[in-house]
LUMDOBA-389834 format. One record per residue (C-alpha): x negated, y, z negated; residue number from 1. Coordinates in steps of 0.001 Angstrom, whole numbers. Layout:
LUMDOBA-389834
+---------+---------+---------+-----+
|       x |       y |       z |   k |
+---------+---------+---------+-----+
|       X |       Y |       Z | NUM |
...
+---------+---------+---------+-----+
//
This chain:
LUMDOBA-389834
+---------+---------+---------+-----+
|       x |       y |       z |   k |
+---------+---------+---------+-----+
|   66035 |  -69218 |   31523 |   1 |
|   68141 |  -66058 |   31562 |   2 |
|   68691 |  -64188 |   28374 |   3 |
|   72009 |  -64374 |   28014 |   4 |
|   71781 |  -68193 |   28553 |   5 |
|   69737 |  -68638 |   24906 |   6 |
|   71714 |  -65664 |   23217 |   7 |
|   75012 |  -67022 |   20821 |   8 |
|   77190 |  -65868 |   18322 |   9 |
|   75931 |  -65606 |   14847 |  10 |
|   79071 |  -64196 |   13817 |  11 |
|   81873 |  -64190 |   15670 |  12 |
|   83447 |  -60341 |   15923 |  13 |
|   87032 |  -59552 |   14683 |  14 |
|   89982 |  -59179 |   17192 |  15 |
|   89576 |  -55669 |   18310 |  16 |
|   85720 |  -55777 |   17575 |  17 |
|   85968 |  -52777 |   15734 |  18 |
|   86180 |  -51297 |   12524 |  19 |
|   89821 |  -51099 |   11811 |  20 |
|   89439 |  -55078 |   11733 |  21 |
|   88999 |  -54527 |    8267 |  22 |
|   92695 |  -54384 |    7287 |  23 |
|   93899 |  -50840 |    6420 |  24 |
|   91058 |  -49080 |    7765 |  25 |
|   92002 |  -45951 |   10232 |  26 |
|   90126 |  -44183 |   12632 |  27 |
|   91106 |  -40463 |   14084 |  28 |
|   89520 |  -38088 |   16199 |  29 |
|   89537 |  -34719 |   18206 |  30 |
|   87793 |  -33864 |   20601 |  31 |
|   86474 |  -30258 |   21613 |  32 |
|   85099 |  -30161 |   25434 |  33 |
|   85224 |  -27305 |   27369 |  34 |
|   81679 |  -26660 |   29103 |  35 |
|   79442 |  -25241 |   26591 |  36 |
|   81432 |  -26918 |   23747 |  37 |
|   81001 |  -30399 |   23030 |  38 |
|   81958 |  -31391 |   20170 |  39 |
|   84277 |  -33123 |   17710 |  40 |
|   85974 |  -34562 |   14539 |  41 |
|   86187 |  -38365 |   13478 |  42 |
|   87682 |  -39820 |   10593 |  43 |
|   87453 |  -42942 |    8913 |  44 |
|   90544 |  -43727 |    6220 |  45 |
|   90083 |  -46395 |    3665 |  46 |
|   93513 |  -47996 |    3379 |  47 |
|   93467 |  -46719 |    -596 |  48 |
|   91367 |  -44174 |   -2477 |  49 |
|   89738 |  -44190 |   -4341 |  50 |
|   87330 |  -46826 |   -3472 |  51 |
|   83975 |  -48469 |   -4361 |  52 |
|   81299 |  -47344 |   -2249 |  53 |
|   77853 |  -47338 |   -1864 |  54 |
|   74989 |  -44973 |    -299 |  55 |
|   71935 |  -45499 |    1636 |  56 |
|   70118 |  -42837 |    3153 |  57 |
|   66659 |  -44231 |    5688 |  58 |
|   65713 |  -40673 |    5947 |  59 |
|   67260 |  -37560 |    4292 |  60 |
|   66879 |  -34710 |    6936 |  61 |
|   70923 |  -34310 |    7306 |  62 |
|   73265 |  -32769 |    5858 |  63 |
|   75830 |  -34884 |    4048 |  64 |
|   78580 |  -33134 |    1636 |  65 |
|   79584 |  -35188 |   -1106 |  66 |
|   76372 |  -37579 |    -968 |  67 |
|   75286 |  -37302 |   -5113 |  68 |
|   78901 |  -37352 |   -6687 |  69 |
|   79000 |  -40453 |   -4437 |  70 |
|   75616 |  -41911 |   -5286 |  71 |
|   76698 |  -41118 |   -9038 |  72 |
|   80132 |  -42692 |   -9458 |  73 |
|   79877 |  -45510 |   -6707 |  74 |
|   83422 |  -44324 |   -5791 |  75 |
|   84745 |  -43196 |   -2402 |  76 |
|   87435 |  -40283 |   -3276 |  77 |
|   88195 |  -39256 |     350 |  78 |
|   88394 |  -40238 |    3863 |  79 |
|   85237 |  -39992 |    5695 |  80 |
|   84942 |  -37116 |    8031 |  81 |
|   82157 |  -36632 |   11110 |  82 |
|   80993 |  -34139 |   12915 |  83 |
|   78021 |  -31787 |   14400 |  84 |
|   75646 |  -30487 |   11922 |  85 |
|   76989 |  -26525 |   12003 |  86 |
|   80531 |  -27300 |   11594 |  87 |
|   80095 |  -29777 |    8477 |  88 |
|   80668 |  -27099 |    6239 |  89 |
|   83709 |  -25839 |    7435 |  90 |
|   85224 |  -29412 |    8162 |  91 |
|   84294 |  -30149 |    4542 |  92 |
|   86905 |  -27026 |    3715 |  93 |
|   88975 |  -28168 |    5373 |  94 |
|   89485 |  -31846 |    4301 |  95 |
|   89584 |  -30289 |     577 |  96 |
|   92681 |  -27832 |    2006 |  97 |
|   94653 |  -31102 |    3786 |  98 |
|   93661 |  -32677 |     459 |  99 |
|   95700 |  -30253 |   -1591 | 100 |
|   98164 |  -30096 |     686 | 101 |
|   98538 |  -33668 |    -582 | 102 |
|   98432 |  -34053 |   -3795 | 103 |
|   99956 |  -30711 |   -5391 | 104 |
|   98080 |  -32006 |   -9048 | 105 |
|   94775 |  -32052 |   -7227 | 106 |
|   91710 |  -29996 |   -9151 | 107 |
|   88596 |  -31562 |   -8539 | 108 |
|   87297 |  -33767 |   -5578 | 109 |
|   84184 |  -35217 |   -3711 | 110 |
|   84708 |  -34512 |     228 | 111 |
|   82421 |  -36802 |    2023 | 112 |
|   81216 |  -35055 |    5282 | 113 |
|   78452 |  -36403 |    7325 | 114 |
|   77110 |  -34879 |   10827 | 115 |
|   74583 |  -35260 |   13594 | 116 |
|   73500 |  -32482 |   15945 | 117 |
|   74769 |  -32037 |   19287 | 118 |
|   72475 |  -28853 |   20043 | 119 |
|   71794 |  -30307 |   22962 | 120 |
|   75205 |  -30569 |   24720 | 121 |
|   76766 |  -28209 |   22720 | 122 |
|   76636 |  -24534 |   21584 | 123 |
|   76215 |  -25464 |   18129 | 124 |
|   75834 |  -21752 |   16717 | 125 |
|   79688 |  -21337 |   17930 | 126 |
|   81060 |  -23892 |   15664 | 127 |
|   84373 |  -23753 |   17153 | 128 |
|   85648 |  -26604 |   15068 | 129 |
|   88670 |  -25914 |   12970 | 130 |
|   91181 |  -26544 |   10339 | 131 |
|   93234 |  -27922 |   12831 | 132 |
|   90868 |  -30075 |   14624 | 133 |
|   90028 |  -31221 |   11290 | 134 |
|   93795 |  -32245 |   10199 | 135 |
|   94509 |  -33654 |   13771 | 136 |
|   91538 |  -36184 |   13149 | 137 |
|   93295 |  -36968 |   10302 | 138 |
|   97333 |  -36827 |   11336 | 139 |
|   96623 |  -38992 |   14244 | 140 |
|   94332 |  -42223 |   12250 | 141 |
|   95486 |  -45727 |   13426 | 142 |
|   94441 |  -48954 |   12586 | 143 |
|   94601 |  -49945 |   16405 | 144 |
|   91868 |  -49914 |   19094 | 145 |
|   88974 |  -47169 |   18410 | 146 |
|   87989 |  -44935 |   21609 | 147 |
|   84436 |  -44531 |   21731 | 148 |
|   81423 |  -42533 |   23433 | 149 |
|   82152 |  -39066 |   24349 | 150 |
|   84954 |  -38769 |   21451 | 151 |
|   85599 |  -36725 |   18622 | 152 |
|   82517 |  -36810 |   16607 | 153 |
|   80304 |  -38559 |   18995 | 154 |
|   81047 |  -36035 |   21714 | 155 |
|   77957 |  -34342 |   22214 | 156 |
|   75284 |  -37048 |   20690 | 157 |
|   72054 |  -38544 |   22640 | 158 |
|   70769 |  -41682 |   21326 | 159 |
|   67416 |  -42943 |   22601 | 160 |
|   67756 |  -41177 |   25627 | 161 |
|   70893 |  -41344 |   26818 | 162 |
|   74282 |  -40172 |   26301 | 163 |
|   75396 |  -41135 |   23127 | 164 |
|   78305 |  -40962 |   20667 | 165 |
|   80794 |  -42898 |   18578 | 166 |
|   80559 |  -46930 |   18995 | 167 |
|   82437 |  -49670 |   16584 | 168 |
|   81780 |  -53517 |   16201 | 169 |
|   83141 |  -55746 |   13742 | 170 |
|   81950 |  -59934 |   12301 | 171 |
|   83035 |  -61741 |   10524 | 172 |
|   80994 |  -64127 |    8153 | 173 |
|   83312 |  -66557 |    6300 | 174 |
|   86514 |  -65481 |    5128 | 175 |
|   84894 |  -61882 |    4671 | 176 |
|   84808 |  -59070 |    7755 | 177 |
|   82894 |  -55965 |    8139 | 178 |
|   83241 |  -53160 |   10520 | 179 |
|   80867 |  -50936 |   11463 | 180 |
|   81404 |  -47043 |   13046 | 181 |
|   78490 |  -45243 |   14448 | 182 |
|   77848 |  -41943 |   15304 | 183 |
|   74616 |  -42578 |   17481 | 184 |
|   72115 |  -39767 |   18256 | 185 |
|   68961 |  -40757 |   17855 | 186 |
|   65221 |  -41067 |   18737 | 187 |
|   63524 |  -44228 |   19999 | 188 |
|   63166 |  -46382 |   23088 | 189 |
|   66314 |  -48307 |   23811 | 190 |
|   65589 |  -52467 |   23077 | 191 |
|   68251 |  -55164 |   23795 | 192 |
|   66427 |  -58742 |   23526 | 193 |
|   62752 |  -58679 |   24382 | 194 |
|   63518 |  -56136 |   26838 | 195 |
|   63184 |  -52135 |   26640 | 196 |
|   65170 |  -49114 |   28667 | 197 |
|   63708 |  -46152 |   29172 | 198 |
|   65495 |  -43362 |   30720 | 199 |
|   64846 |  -41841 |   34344 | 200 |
|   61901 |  -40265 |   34295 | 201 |
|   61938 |  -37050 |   33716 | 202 |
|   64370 |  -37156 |   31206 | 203 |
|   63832 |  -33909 |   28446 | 204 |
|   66902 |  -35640 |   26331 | 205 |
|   65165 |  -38634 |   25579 | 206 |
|   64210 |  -36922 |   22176 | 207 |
|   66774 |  -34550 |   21795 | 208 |
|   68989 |  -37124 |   19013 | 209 |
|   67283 |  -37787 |   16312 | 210 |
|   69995 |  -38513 |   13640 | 211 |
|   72874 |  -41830 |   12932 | 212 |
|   75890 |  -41778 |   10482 | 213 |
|   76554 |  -45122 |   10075 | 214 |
|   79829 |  -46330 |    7954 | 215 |
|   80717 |  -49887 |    6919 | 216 |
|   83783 |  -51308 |    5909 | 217 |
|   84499 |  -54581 |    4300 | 218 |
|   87039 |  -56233 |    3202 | 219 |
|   85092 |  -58188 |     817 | 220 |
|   85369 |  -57282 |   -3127 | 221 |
|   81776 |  -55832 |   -3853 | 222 |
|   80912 |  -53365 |   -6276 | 223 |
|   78845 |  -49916 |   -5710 | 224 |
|   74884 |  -51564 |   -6401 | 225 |
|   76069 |  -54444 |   -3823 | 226 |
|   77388 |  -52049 |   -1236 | 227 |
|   74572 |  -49968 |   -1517 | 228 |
|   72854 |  -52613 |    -264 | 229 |
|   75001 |  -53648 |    2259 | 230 |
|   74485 |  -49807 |    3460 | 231 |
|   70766 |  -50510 |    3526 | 232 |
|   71286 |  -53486 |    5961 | 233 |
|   72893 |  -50744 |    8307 | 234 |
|   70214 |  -48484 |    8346 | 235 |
|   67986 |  -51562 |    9256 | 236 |
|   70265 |  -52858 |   11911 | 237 |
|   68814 |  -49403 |   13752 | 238 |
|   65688 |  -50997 |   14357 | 239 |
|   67144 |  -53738 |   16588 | 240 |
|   68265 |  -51276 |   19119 | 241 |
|   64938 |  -49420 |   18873 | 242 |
|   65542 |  -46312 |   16465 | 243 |
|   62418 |  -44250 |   16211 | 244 |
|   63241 |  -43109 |   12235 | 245 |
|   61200 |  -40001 |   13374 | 246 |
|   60320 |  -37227 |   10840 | 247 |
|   63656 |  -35009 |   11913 | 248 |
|   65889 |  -37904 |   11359 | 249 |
|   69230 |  -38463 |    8905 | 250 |
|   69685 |  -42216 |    8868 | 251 |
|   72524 |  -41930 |    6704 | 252 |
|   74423 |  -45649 |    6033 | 253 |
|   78009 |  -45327 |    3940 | 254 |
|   79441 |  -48943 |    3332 | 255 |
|   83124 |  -49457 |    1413 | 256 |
|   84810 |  -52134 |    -217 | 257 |
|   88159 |  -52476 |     803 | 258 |
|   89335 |  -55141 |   -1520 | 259 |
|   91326 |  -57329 |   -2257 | 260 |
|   88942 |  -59922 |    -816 | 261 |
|   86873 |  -62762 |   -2194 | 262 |
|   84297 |  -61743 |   -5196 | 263 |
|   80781 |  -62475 |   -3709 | 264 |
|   77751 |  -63322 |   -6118 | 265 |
|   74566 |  -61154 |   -5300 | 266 |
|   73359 |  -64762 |   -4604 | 267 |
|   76171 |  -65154 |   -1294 | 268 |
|   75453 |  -62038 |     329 | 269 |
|   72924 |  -62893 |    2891 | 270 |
|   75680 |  -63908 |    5332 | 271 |
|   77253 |  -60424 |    5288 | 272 |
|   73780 |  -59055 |    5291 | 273 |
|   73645 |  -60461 |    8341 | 274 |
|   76634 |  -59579 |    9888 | 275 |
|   76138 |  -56297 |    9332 | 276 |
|   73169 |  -55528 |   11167 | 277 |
|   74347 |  -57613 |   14133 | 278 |
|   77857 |  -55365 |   13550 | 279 |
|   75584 |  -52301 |   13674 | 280 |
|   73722 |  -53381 |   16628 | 281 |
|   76667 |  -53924 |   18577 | 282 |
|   78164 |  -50817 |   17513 | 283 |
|   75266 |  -48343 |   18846 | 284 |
|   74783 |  -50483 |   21874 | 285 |
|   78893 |  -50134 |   22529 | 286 |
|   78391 |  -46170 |   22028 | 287 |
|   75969 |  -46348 |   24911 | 288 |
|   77944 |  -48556 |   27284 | 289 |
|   80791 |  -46379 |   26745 | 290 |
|   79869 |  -43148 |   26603 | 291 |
|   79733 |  -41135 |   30471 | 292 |
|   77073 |  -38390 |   32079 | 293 |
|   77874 |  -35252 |   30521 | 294 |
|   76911 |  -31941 |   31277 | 295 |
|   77538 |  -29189 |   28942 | 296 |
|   75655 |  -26075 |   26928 | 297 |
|   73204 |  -24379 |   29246 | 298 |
|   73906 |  -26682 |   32061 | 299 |
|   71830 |  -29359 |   30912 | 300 |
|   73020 |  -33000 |   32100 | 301 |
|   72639 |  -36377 |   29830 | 302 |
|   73035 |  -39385 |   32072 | 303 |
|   75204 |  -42398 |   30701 | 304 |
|   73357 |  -45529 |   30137 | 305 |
|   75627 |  -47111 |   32870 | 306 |
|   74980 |  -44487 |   35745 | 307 |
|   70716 |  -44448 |   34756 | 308 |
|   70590 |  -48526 |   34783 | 309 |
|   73562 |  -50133 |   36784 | 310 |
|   71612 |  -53179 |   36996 | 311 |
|   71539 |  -53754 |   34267 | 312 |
|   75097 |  -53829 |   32978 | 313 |
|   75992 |  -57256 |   33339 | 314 |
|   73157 |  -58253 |   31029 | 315 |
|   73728 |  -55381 |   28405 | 316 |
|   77360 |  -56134 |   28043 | 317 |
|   76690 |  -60124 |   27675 | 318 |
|   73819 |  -59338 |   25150 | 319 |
|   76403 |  -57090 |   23469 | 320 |
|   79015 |  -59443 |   23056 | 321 |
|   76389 |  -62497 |   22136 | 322 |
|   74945 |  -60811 |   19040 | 323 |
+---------+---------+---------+-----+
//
């Protein structure tokens, strides 16, 4: 029996199969590529701040602004901004100045800026992301279809092995719906099924990621302690797809309530347990499928998970859609 004969649906995904199924929710980027620069911006908009949120982090080596005010409070006070790991500083500046551009009242606030590094495709040291890359992220948010792979944020990531980058997927379980947004760069030997991909050998990329911002969105109405668990089941939903969790990695997972949804006892959640880890599964295995070859800083090439196994398409992209 063929694989994709036993595989089914254990939740069905949302219409666009992305994270902006959860009502509200916006996604922007901008993308910087111009040969030794790839790299990007992506922004995730809850449809009202602030919001509950919660925090999980599978291993800390990252660098994500805003992480203890958010860990504290259990409250989401700003859009969520990616990007590479040199540039989160100044994209973190940023946000605060299109913040205040905002709200004239505004004196205190919690940016929330997470990052991967995309050293490998990208000369990192130039950080040549900007104020303005930063605010077109934002400007240009829709609820609508999200691009993916070599976009905004995800422009220059490598995720076990190939090229990598942004990927969303969205279930539903009940009347409830979460969406999940990946930025996928990290270490591990690719597994779909019982099956594993390795890249063409010799392939010097195939431990070049070693990081994953993972956010989660969800329409249902859980407090901070649930959605930090509800983050955790994120970070897990990495080891389906292989993740390595390697010394040098930041397995970061934010998940947000969106509201008004139902109220879920701690007792109910295993179905949206669930459906976020297939959600999360999907989501890195969709950054893979459509992400392209890329060549960028120092000539170095990353081939696309379609051009290193085209036989294996068919059967990714059925697996994909079955989990």
């Amino acid at each position: 029996m063929r694989l994709h004969e036993v595989l089914h649906h254990e939740h069905a995904p949302g219409a666009l199969d992305a994270i902006t199924d959860v009502s509200g929710v916006r996604v922007g980027h901008t993308t910087v590529s111009a040969g030794s620069l790839q790299t990007g911006v992506t922004a995730v908009l809850p449809p009202a701040l602030p919001t509950p949120a919660g925090l999980f982090v599978g291993n800390g080596h990252g660098k994500l602004v805003g992480a203890t005010q958010l860990t504290e409070l259990g409250t989401l006070e700003t859009p969520i901004l990616l990007t590479g790991t040199l540039s989160t500083f100044r994209v973190a500046d940023a946000l605060v100045s299109w913040l205040m551009e905002h709200d004239p009242s505004l004196r205190s606030v919690n940016p929330v800026v997470g990052e991967c590094n995309d050293g490998w495709l990208s000369d990192i040291r130039a950080r040549p992301v900007t104020a303005e890359h930063v605010y077109g992220a934002l400007t240009d948010a829709s609820t609508g279809p999200v691009a993916q792979g070599n976009v905004g944020a995800g422009t220059g990531m490598c995720a076990l092995g190939f090229k990598g980058g942004i990927g969303t997927a969205s279930r539903r379980a009940g009347d409830v719906t979460v969406g999940v947004l990946v930025q996928s760069n990290f270490d591990g030997r690719l597994r779909f099924g019982p099956r594993y991909v390795d890249p063409p050998a010799p392939e010097p990329v195939a431990r070049a990621g070693n990081s994953c911002m993972i956010l989660v969105a969800t329409d249902a109405a859980l407090d901070a302690r649930q959605l930090c668990r509800v983050a955790r089941r994120a970070v897990f939903g990495l080891a389906r797809v292989g993740a390595g969790f390697t010394h040098g990695s930041g397995d970061y997972a934010i998940a947000f309530s969106t509201g008004p949804g139902p109220q879920i006892a701690d007792a109910d959640l295993s179905p949206l347990f669930a459906a976020t880890m297939e959600a999360t599964e999907a989501a890195v295995l969709k950054s893979l499928l459509a992400a392209e070859t890329m060549t960028g800083f120092r000539g170095r090439t990353v081939r696309a998970l379609t051009d290193a196994h085209p036989d294996l398409m068919d059967e990714l992209s059925i697996h994909t859609a079955a989990l």
